[in-house]
C-alpha positions in Angstrom: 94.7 100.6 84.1 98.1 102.0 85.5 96.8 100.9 89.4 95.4 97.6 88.6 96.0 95.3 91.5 97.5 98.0 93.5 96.3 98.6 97.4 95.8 102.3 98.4 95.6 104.3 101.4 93.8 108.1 101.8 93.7 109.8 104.6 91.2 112.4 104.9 89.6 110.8 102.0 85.7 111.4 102.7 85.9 114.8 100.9 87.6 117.4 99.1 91.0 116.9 97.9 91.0 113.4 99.5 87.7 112.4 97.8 88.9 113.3 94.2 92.2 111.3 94.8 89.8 108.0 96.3 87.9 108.1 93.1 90.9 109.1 90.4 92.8 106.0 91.9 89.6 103.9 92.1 89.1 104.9 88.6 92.7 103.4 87.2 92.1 100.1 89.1 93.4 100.7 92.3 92.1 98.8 95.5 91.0 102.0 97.5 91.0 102.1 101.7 89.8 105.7 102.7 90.4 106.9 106.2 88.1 109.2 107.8 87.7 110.8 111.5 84.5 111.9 112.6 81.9 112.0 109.2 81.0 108.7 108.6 78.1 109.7 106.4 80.9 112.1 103.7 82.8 108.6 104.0 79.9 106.0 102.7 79.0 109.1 100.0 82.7 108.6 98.9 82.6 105.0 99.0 79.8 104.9 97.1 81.4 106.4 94.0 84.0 104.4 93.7 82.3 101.9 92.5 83.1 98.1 92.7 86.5 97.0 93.6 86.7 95.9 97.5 87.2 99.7 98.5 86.7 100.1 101.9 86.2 103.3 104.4 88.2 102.7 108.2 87.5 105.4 110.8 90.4 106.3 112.5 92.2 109.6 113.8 95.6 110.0 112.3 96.7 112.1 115.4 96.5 109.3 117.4 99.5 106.6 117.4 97.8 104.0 118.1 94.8 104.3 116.1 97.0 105.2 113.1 98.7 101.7 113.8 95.6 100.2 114.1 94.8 102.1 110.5 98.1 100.4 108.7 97.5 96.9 110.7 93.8 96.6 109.0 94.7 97.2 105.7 97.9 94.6 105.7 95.3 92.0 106.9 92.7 92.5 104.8 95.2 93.0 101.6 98.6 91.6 102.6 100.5 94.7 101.2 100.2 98.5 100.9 101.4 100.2 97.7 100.7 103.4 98.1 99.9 106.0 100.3 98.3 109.5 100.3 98.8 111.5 103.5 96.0 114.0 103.0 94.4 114.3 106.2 94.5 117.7 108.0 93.2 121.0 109.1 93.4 125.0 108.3 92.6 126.7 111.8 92.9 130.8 112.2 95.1 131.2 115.5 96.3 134.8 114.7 98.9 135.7 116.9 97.8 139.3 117.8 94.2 138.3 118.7 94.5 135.2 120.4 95.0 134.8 124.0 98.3 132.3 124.9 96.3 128.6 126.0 94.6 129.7 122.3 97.7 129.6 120.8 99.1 126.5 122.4 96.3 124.6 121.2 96.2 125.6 117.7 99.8 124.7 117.5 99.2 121.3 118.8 96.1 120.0 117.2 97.7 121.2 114.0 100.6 120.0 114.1 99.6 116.7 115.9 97.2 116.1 112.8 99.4 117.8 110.2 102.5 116.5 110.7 103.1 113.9 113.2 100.1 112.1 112.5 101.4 111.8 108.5 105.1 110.9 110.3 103.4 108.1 112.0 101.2 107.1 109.0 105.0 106.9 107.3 106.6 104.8 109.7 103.7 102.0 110.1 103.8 102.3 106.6 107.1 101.8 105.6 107.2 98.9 108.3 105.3 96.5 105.9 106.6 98.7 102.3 110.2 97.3 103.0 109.4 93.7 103.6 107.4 93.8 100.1 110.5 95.0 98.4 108.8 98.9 98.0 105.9 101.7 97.4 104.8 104.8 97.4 104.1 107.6 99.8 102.1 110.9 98.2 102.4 114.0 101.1 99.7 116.6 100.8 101.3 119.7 101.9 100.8 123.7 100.5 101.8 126.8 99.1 101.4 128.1 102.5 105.3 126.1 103.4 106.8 128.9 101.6 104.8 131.8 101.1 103.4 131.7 104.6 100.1 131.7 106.6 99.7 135.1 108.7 96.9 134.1 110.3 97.9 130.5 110.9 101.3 130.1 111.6 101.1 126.6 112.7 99.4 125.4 109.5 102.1 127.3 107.6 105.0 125.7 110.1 103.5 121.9 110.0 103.3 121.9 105.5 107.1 123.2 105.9 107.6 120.5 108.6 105.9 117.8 106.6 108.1 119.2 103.1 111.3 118.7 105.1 110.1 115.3 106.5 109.5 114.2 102.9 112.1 115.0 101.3 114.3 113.3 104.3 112.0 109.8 103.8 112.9 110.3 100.3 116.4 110.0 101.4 116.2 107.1 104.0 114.1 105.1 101.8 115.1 105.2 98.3 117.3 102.3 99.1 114.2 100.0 100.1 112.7 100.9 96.6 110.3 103.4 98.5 109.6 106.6 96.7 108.4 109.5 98.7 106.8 113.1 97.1 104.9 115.9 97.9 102.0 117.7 96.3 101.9 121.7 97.4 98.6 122.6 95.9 97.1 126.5 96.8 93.7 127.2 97.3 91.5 124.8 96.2 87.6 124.7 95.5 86.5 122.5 98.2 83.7 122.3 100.7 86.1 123.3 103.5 87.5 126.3 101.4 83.4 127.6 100.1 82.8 129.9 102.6 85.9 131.8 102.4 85.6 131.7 98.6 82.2 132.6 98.5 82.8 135.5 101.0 84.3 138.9 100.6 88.2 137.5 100.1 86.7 135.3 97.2 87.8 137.2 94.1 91.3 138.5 95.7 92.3 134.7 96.6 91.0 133.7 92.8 92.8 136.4 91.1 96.0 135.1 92.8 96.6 133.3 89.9 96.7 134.1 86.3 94.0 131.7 85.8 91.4 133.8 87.7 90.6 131.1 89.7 91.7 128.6 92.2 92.2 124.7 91.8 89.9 122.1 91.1 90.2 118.9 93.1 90.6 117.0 90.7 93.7 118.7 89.3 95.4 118.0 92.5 94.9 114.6 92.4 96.3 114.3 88.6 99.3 115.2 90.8 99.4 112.8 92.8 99.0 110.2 90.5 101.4 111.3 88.3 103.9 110.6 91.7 102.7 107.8 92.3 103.0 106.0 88.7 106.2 103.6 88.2 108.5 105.6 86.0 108.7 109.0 88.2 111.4 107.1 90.5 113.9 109.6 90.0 111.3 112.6 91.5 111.5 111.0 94.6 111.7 113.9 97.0 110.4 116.2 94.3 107.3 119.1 95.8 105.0 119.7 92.8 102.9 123.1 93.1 99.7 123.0 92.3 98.8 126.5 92.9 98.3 127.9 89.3 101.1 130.5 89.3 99.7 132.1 92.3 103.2 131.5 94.1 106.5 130.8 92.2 109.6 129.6 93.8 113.1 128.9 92.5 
């Protein structure tokens, strides 16, 4: 099993996106720790397929410095390393400039980018903290197509995954010399609870037909991603975005 004996952090990792990538590392061996904010009960249904393995759910809010320190401390004491970790926690708010009054618009911009992007910064540096003194790891940023095709109707979503691709690829950078290997996963829409009501409404079959595929990602597929990153051999991809978005935005 390629994550046998390997500690693991998810944020976000009670549902979706997150829960596929618990269960997919759980699944190769991994020793799993999911964080989760507010929905405790989506957190013990994740838990509970992971099966056996010492996987564990914390509840903590990753825009909050302290409590995201509080997050990294736990795991080191329970496990006394962190391999890996998955920064997948975050949110997709409408804030539409033109329909919005101005304290609506300074509020969008930061919760989303406190949870988006400074909360994964911080996640990072506690992190990396303990990564160094083990001589390395691995840190797997969720971000989105939405970096570079943009998000009319939610700037600051759009603004914090181009934030959080820029931030990566700079880790990548500082870190490669401590054996820590940073990437980034830009996956476009993707069939999960949050997404099912604008999937299942009137936009539904213009967002699927985006892609070639006639249909949008499977959670699953987006967390093959990620463990390709995450696998020892891909050392050289450190600082590498992978789209997952099935040819619904190309870039060059």
């Amino acid at each position: 099993m390629k994550f046998n004996n390997k500690t693991v952090l998810v944020t976000g990792g009670s549902r979706g996106i997150g829960r596929a990538i618990a269960i997919a590392f759980a699944r190769e061996g991994a020793r799993v720790f999911l964080s989760y904010h507010n929905n405790k009960t989506a957190a013990q249904e994740t838990l509970s397929l992971l099966g056996s393995g010492g996987h564990q759910a914390i509840e903590a809010d990753v825009s909050d410095p302290d409590a995201t320190r509080t997050l990294i401390n736990q795991i080191i004491i329970l496990c006394q390393r962190l391999d890996i970790v998955v920064n997948n926690a975050g949110i997709f708010e409408a804030h539409p400039i033109d329909k919005v009054n101005y304290q609506e618009w300074q509020q969008a911009w930061k919760k989303t980018l406190d949870i988006n992007l400074t909360g994964p910064a911080n996640v990072c540096f506690c992190a990396t903290q303990y990564m160094i003194i083990q001589g390395g790891g691995r840190i797997i940023n969720i971000s989105s197509r939405g970096a570079f095709r943009g998000e009319p109707e939610q700037a600051a979503y759009g603004a914090s995954k181009a934030g959080l691709n820029a931030m990566s690829q700079s880790l990548a950078q500082a870190l490669a010399p401590h054996n820590i290997f940073v990437g980034v996963v830009a996956p476009g829409f993707v069939a999960t609870d949050m997404a099912k009501a604008i999937l299942d409404g009137p936009s539904g079959e213009r967002i699927k037909n985006q892609s070639p595929l006639k249909r949008v990602a499977r959670p699953e597929e987006v967390a093959k991603a990620v463990l390709f990153l995450a696998e020892e051999g891909t050392e050289y991809m450190t600082g590498a975005i992978l789209d997952v978005n099935g040819a619904s935005y190309l870039r060059s």
